[in-house]
Biopython code that builds the backbone (N, CA, C, O; Angstrom):
import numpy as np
from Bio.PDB.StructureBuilder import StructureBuilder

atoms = [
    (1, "UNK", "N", (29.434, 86.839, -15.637)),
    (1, "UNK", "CA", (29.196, 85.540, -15.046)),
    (1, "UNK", "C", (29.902, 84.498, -15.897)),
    (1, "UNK", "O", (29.338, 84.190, -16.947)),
    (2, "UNK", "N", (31.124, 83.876, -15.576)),
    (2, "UNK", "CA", (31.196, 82.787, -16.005)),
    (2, "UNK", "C", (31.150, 81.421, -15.333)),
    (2, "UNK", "O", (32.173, 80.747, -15.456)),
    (3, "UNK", "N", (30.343, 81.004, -14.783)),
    (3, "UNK", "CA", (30.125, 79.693, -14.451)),
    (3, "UNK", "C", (29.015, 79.138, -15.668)),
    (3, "UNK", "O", (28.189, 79.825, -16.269)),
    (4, "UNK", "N", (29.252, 77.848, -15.799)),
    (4, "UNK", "CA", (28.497, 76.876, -16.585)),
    (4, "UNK", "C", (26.631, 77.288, -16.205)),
    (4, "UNK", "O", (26.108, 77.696, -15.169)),
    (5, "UNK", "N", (26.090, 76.978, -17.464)),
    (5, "UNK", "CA", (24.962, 77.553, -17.934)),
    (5, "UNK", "C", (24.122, 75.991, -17.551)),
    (5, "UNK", "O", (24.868, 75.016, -17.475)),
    (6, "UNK", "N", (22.893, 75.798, -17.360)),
    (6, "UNK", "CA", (22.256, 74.437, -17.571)),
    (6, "UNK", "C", (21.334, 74.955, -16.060)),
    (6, "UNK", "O", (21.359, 76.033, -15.466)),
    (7, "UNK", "N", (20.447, 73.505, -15.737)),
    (7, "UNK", "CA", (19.600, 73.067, -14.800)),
    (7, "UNK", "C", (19.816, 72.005, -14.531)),
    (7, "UNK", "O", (19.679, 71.003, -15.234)),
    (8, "UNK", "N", (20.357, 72.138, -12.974)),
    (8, "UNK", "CA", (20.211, 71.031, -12.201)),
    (8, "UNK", "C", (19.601, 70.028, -12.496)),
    (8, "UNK", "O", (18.492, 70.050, -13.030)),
    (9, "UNK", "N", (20.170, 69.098, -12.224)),
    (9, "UNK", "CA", (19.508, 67.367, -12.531)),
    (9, "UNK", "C", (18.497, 67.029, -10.733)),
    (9, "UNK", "O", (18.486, 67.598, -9.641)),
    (10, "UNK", "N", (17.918, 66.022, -11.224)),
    (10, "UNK", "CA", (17.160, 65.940, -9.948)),
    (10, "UNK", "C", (17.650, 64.974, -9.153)),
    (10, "UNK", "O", (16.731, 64.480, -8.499)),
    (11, "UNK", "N", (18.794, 64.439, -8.898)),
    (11, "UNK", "CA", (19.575, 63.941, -8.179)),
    (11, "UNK", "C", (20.457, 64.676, -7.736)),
    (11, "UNK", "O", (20.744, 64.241, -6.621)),
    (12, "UNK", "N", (20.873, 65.284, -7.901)),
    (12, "UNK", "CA", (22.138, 66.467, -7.572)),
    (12, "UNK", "C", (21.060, 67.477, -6.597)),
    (12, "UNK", "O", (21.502, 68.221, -5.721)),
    (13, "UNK", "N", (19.550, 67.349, -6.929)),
    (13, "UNK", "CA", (18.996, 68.321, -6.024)),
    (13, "UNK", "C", (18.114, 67.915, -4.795)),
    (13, "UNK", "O", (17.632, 68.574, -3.874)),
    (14, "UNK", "N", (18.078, 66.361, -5.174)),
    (14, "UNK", "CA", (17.742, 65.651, -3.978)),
    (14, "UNK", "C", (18.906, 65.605, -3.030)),
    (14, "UNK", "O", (18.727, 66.092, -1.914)),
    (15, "UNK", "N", (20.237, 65.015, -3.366)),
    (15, "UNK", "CA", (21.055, 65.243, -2.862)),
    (15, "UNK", "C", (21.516, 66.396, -1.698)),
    (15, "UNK", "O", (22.192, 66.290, -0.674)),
    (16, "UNK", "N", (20.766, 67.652, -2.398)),
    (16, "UNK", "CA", (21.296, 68.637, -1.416)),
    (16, "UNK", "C", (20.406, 68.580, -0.223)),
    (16, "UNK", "O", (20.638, 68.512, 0.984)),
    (17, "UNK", "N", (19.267, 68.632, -0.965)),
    (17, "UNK", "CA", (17.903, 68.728, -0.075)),
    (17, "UNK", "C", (17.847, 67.946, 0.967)),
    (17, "UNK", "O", (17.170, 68.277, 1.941)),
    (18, "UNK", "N", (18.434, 66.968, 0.944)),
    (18, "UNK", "CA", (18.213, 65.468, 1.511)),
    (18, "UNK", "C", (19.099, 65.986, 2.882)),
    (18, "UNK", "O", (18.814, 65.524, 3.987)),
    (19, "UNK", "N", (20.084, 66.882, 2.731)),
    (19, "UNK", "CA", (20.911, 67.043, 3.944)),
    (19, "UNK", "C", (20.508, 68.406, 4.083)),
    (19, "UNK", "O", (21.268, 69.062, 4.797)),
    (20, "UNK", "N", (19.769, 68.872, 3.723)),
    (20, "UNK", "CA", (19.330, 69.989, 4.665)),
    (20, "UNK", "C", (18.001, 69.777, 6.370)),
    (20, "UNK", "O", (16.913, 69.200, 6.369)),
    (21, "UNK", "N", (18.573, 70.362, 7.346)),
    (21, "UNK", "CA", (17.487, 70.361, 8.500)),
    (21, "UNK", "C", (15.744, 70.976, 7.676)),
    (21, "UNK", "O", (15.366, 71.980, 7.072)),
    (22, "UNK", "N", (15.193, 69.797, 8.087)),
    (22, "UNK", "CA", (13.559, 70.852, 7.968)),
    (22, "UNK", "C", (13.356, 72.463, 8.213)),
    (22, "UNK", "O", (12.834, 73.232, 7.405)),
    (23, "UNK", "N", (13.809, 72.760, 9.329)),
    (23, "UNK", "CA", (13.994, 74.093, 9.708)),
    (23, "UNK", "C", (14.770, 75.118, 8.438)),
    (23, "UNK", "O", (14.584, 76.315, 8.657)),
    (24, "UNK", "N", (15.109, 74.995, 7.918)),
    (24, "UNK", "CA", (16.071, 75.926, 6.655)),
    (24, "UNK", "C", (15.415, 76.656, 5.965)),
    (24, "UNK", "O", (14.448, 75.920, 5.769)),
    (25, "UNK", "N", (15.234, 77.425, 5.516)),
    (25, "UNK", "CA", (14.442, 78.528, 4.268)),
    (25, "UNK", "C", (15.261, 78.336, 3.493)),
    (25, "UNK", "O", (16.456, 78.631, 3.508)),
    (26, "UNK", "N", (14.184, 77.429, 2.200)),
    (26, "UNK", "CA", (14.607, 77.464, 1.130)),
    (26, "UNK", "C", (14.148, 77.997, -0.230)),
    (26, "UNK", "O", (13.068, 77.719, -0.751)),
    (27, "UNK", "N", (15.071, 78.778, -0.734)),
    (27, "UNK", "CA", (14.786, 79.330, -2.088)),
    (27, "UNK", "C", (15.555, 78.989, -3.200)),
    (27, "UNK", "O", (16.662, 79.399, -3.551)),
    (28, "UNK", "N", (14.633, 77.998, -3.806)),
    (28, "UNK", "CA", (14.871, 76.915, -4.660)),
    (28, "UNK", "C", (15.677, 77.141, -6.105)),
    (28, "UNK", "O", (16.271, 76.308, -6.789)),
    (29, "UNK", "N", (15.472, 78.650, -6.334)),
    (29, "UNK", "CA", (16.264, 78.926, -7.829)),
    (29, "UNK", "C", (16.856, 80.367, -7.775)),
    (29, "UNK", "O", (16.370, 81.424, -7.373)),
    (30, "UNK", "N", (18.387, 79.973, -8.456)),
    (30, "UNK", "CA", (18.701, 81.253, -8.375)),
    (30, "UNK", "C", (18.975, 82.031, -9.483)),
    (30, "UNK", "O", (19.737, 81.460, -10.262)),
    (31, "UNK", "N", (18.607, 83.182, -9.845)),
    (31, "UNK", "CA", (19.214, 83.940, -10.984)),
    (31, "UNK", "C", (17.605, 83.330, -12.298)),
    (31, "UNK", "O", (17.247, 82.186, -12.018)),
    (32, "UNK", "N", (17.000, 83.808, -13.193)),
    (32, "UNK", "CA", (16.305, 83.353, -13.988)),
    (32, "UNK", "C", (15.028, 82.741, -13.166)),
    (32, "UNK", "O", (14.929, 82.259, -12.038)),
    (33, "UNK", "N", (13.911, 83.016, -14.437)),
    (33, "UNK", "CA", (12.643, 82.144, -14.135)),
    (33, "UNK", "C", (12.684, 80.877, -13.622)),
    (33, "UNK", "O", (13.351, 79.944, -14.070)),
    (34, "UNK", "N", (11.852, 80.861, -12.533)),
    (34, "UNK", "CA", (12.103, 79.902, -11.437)),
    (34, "UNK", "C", (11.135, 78.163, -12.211)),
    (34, "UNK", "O", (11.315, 76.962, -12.009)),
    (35, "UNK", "N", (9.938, 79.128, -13.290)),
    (35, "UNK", "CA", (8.944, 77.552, -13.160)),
    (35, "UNK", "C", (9.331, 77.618, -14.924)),
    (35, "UNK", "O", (8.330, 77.366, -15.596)),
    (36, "UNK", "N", (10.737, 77.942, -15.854)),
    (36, "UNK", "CA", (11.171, 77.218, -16.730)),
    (36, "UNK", "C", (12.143, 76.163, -16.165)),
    (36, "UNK", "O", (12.888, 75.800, -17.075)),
    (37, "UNK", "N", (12.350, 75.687, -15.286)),
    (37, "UNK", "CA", (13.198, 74.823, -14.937)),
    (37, "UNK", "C", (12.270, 73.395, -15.387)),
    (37, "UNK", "O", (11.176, 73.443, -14.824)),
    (38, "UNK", "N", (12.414, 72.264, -16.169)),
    (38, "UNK", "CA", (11.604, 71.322, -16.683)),
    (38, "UNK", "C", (11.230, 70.232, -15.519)),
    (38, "UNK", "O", (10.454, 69.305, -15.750)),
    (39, "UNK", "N", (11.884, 70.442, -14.186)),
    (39, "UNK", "CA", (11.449, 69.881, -13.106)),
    (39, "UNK", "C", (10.796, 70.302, -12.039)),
    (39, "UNK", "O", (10.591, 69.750, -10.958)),
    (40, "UNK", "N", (10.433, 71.536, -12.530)),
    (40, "UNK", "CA", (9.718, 72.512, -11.585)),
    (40, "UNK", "C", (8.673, 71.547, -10.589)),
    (40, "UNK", "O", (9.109, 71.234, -9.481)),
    (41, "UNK", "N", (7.852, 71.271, -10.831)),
    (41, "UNK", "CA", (6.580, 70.664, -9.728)),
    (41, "UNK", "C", (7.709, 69.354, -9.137)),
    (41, "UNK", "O", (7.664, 69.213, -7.915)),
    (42, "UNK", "N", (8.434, 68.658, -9.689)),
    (42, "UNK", "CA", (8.804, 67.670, -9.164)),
    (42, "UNK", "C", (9.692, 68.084, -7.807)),
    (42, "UNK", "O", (9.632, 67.564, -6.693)),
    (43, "UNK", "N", (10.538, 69.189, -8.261)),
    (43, "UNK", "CA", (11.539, 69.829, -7.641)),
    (43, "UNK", "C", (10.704, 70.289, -6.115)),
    (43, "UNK", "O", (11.096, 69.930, -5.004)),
    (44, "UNK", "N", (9.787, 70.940, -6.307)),
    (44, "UNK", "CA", (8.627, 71.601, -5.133)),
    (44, "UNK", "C", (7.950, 70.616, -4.558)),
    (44, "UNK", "O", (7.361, 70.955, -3.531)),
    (45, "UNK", "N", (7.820, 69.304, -4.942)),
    (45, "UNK", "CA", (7.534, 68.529, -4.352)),
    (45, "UNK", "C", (8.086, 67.675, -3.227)),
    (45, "UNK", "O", (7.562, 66.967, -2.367)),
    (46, "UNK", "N", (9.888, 68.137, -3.681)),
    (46, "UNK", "CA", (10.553, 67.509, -2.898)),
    (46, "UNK", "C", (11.141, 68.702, -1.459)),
    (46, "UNK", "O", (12.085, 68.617, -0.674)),
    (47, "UNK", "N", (10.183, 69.617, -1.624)),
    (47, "UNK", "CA", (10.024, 70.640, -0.959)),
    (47, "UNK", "C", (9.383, 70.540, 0.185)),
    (47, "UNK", "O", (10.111, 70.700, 1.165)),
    (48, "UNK", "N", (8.064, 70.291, 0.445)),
    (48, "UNK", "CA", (6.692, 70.140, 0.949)),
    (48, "UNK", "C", (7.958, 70.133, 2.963)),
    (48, "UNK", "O", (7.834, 70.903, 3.916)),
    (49, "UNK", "N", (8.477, 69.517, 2.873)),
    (49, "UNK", "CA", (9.085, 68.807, 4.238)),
    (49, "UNK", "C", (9.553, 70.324, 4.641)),
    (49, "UNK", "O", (9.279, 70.623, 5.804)),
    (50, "UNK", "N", (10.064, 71.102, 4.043)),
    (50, "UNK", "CA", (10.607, 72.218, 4.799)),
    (50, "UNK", "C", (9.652, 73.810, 5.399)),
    (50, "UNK", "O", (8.787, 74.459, 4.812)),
    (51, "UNK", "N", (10.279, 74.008, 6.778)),
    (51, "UNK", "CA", (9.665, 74.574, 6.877)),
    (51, "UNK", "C", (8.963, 76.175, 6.349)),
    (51, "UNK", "O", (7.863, 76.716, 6.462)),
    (52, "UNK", "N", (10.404, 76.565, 5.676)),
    (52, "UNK", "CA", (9.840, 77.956, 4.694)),
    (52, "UNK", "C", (9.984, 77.213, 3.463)),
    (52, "UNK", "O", (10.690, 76.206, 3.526)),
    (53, "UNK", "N", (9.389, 77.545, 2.222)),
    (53, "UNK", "CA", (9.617, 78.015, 1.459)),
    (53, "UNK", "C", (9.397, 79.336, -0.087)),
    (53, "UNK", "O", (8.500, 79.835, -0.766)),
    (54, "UNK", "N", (10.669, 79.358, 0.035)),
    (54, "UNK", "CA", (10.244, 81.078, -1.058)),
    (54, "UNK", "C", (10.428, 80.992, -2.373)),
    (54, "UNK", "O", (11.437, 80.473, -2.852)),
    (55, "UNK", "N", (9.502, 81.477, -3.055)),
    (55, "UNK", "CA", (9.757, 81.470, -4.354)),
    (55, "UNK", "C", (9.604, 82.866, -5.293)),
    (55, "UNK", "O", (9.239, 83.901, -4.735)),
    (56, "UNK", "N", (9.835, 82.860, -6.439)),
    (56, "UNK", "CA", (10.146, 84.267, -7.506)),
    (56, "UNK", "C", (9.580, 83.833, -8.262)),
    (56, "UNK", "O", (9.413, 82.617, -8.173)),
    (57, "UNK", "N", (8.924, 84.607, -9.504)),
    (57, "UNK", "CA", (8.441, 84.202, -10.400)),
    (57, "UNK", "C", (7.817, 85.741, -10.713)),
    (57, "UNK", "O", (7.535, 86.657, -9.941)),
    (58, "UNK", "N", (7.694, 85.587, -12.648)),
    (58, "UNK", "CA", (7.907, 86.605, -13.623)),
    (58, "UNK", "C", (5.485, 86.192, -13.611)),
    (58, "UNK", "O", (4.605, 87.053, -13.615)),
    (59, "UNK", "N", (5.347, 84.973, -13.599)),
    (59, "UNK", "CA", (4.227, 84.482, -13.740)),
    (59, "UNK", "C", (3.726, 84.115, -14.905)),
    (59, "UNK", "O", (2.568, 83.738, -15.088)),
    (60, "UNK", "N", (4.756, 84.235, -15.888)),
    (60, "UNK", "CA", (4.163, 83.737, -17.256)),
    (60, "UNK", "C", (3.680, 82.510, -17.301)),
    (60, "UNK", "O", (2.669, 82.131, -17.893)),
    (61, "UNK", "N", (4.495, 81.835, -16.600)),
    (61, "UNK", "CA", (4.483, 80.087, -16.576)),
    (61, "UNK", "C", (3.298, 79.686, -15.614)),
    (61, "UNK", "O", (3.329, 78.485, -15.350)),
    (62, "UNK", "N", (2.247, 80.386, -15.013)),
    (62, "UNK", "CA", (1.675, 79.896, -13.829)),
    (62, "UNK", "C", (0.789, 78.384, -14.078)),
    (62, "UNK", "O", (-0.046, 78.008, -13.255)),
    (63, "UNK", "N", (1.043, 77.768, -15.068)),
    (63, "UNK", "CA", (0.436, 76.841, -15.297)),
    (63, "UNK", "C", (-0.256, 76.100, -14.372)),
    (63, "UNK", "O", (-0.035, 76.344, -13.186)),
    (64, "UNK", "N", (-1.208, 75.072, -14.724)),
    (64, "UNK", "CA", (-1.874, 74.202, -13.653)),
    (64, "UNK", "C", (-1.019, 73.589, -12.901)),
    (64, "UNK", "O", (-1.122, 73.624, -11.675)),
    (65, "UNK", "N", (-0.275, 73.089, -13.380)),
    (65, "UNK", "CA", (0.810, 71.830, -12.428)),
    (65, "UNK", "C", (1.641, 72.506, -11.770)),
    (65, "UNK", "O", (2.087, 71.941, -10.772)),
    (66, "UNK", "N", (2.235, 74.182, -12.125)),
    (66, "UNK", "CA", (3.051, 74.474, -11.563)),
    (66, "UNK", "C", (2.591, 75.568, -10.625)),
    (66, "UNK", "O", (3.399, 76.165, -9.914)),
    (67, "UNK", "N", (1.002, 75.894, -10.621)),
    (67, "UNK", "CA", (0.282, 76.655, -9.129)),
    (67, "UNK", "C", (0.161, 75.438, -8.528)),
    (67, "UNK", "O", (0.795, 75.544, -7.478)),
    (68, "UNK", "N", (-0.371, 74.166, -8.616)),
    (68, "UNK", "CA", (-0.479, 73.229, -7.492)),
    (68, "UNK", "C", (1.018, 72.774, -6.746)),
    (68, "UNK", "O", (0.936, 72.358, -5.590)),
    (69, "UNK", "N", (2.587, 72.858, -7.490)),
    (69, "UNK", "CA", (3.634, 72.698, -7.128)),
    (69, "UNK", "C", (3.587, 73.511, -5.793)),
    (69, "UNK", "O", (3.694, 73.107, -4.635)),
    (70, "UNK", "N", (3.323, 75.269, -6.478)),
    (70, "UNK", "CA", (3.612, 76.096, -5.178)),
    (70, "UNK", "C", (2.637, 76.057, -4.366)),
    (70, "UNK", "O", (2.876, 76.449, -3.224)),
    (71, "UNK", "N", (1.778, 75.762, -4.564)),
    (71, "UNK", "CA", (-0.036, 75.883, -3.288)),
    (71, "UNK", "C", (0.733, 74.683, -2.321)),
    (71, "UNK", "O", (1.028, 74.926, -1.151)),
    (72, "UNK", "N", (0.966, 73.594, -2.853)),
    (72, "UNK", "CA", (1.777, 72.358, -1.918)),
    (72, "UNK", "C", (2.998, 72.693, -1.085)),
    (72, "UNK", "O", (3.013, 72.343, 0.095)),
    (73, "UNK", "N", (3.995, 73.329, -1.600)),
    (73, "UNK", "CA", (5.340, 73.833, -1.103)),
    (73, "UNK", "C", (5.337, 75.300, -0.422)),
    (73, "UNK", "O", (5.596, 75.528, 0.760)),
    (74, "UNK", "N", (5.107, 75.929, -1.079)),
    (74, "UNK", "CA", (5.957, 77.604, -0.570)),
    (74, "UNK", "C", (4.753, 78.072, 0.468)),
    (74, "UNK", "O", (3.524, 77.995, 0.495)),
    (75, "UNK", "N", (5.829, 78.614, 1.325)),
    (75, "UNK", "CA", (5.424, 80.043, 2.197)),
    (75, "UNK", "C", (5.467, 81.346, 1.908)),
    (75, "UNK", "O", (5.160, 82.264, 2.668)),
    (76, "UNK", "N", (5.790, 81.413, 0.980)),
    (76, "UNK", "CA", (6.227, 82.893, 0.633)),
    (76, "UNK", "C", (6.155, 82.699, -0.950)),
    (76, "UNK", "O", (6.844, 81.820, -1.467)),
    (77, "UNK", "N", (5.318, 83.521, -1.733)),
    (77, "UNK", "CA", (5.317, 83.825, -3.255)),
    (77, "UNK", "C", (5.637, 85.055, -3.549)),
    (77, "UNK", "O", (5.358, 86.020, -2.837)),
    (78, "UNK", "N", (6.297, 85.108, -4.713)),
    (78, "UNK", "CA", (6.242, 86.723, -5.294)),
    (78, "UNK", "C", (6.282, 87.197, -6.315)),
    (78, "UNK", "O", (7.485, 87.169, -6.578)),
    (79, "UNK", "N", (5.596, 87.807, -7.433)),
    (79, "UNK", "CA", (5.146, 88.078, -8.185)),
    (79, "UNK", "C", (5.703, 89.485, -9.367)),
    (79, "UNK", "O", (5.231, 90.618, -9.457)),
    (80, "UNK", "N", (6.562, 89.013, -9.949)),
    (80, "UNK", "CA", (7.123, 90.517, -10.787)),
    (80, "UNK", "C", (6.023, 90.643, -11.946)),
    (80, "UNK", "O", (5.712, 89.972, -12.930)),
    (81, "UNK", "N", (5.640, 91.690, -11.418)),
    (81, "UNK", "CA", (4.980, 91.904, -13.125)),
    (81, "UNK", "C", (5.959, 92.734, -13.683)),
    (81, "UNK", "O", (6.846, 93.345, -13.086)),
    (82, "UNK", "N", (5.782, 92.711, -14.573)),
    (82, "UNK", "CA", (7.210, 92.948, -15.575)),
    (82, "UNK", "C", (7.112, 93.581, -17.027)),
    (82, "UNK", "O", (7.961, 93.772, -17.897)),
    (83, "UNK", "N", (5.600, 93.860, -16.945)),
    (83, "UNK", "CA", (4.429, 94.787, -18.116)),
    (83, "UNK", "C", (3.912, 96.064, -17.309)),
    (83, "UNK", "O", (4.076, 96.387, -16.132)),
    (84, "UNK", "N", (3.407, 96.515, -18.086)),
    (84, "UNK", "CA", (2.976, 98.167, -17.608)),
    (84, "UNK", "C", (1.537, 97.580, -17.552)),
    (84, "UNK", "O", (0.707, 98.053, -18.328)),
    (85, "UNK", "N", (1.138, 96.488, -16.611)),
    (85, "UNK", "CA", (-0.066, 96.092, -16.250)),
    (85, "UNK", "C", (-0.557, 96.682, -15.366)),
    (85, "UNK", "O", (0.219, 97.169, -14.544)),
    (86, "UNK", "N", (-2.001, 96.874, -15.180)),
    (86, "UNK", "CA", (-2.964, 96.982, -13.930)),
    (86, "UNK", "C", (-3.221, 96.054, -13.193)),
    (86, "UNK", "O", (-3.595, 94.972, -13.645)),
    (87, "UNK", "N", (-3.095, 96.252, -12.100)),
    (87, "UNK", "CA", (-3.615, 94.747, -11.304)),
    (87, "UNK", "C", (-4.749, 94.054, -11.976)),
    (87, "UNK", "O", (-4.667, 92.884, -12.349)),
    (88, "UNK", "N", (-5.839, 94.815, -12.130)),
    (88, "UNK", "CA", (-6.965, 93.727, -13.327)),
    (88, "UNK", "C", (-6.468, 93.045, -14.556)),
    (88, "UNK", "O", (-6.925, 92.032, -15.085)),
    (89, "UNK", "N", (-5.547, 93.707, -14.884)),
    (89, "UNK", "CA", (-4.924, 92.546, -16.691)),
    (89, "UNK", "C", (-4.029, 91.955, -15.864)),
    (89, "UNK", "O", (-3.520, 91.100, -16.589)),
    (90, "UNK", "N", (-3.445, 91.866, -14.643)),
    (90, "UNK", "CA", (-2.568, 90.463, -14.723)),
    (90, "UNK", "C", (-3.965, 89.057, -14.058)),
    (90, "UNK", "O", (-4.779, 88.791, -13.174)),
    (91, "UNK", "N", (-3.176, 88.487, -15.656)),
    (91, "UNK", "CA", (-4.072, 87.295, -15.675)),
    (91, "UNK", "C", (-4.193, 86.240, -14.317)),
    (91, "UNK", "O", (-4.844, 85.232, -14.043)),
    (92, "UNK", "N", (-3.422, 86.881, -13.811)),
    (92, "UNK", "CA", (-3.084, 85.561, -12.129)),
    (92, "UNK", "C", (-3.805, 85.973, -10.690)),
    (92, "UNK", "O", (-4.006, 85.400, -9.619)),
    (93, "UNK", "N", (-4.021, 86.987, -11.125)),
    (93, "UNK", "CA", (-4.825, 87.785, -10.174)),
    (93, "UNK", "C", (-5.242, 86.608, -8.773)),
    (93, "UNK", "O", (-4.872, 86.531, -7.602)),
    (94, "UNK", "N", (-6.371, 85.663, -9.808)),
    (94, "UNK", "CA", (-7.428, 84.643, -8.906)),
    (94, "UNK", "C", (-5.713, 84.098, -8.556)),
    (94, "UNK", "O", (-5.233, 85.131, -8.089)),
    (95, "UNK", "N", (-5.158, 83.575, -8.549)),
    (95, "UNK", "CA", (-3.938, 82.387, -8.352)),
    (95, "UNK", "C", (-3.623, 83.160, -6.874)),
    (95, "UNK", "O", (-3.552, 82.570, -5.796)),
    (96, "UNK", "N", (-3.451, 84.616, -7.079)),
    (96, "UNK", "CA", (-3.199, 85.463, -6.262)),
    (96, "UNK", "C", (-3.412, 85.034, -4.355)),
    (96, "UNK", "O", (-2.825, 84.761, -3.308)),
    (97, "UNK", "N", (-4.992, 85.299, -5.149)),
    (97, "UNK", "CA", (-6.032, 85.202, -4.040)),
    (97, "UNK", "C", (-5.805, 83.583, -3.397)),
    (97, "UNK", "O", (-5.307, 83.517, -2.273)),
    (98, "UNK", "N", (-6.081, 82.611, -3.934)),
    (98, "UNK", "CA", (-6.200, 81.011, -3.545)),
    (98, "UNK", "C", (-5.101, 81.417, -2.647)),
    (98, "UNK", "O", (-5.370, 81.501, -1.449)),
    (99, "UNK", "N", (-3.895, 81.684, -3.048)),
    (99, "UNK", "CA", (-2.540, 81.560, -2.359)),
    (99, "UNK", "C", (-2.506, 82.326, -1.283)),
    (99, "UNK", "O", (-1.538, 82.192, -0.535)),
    (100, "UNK", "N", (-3.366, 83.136, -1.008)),
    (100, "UNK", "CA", (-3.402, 83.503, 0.426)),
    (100, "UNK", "C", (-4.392, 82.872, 1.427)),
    (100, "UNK", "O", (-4.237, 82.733, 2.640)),
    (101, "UNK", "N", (-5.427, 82.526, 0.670)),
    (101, "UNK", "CA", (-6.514, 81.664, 0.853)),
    (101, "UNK", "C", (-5.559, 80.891, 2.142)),
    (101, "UNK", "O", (-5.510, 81.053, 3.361)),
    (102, "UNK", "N", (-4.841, 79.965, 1.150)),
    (102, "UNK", "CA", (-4.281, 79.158, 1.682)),
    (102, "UNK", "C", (-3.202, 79.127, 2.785)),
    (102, "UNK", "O", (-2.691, 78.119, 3.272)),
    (103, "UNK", "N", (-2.919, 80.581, 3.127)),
    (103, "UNK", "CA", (-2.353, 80.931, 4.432)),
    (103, "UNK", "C", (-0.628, 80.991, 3.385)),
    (103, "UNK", "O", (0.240, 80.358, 3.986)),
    (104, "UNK", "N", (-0.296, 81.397, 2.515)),
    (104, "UNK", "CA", (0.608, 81.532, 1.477)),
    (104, "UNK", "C", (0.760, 83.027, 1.424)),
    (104, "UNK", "O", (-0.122, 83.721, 0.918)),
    (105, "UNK", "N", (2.267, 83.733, 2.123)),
    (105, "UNK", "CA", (2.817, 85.324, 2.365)),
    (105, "UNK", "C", (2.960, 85.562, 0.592)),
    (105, "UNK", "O", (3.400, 84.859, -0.318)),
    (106, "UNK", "N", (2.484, 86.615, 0.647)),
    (106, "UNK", "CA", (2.506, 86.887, -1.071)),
    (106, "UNK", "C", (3.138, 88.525, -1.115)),
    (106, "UNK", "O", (2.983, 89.392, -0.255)),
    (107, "UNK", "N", (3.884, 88.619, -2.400)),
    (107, "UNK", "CA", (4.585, 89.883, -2.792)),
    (107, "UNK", "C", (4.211, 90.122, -4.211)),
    (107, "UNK", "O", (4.511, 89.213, -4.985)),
    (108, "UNK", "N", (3.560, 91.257, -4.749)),
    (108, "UNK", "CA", (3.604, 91.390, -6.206)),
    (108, "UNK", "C", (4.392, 93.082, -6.151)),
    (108, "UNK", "O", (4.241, 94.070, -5.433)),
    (109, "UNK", "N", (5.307, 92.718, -7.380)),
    (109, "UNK", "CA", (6.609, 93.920, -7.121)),
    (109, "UNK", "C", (5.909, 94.416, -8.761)),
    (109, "UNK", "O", (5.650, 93.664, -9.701)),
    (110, "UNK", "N", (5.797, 95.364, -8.715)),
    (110, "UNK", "CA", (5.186, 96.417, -10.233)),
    (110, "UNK", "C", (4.740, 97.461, -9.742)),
    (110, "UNK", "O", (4.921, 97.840, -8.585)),
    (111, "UNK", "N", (3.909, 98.192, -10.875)),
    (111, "UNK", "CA", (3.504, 99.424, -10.720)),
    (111, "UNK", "C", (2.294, 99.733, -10.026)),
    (111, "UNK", "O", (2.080, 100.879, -9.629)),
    (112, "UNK", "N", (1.416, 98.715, -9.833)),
    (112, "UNK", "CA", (0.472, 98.467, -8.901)),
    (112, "UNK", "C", (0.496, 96.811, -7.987)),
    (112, "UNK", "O", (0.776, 95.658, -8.315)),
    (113, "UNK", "N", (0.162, 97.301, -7.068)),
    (113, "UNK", "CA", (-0.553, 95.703, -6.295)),
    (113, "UNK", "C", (-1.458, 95.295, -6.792)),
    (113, "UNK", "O", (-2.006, 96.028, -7.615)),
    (114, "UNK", "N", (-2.107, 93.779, -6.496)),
    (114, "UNK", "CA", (-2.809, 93.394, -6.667)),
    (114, "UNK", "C", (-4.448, 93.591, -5.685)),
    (114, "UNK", "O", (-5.451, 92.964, -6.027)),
]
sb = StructureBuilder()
sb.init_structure("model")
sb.init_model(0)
sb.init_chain("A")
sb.init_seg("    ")
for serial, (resi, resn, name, xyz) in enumerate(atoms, 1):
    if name == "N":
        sb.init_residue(resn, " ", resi, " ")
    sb.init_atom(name, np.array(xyz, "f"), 0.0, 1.0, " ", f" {name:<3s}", serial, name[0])
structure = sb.get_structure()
């Protein structure tokens, strides 16, 4: 890979967003952990208007601000565990659940489901 390394600025990503139709499925990050990006909730916020959205995530980061980012935005979550965990030790388990609660398509990719 050689293209330039960094994270999008949040003008350059309003920008895109701004001309996309509501209708579009969008999946907001590519390549790398999706909620180290330092604009993560802001970024998903500027989300909410479309009608899919999908996201990836390792789940280390599930922080408070950044489960309410995705509970607000995405249609689709998915979940790598990425440890030789049991569904009971991954700590996100409950995050799991809310997110379907909430009518939120969920994927956990490991050695067990949740």
């Amino acid at each position: 890979m050689t293209y330039p390394l960094g994270d999008m600025n949040s003008e350059l990503f309003t920008q895109i967003t701004e001309q996309m139709p509501n209708e579009t499925t969008i999946v907001p990050f590519f390549r790398g952990e999706s909620l180290l990006h330092p604009c993560f909730p802001e970024f998903m916020q500027k989300l909410i208007r479309f009608r899919r959205v999908q996201l990836a995530t390792n789940g280390d980061l599930l922080t408070e601000p950044n489960q309410t980012a995705i509970l607000n935005a995405c249609t689709f979550f998915s979940v790598s565990l990425h440890s030789f965990l049991m569904p009971w030790q991954f700590k996100n388990t409950q995050f799991l659940r809310i997110a379907r609660g909430r009518g939120i398509d969920t994927q956990e990719i490991g050695r067990a489901s949740c």
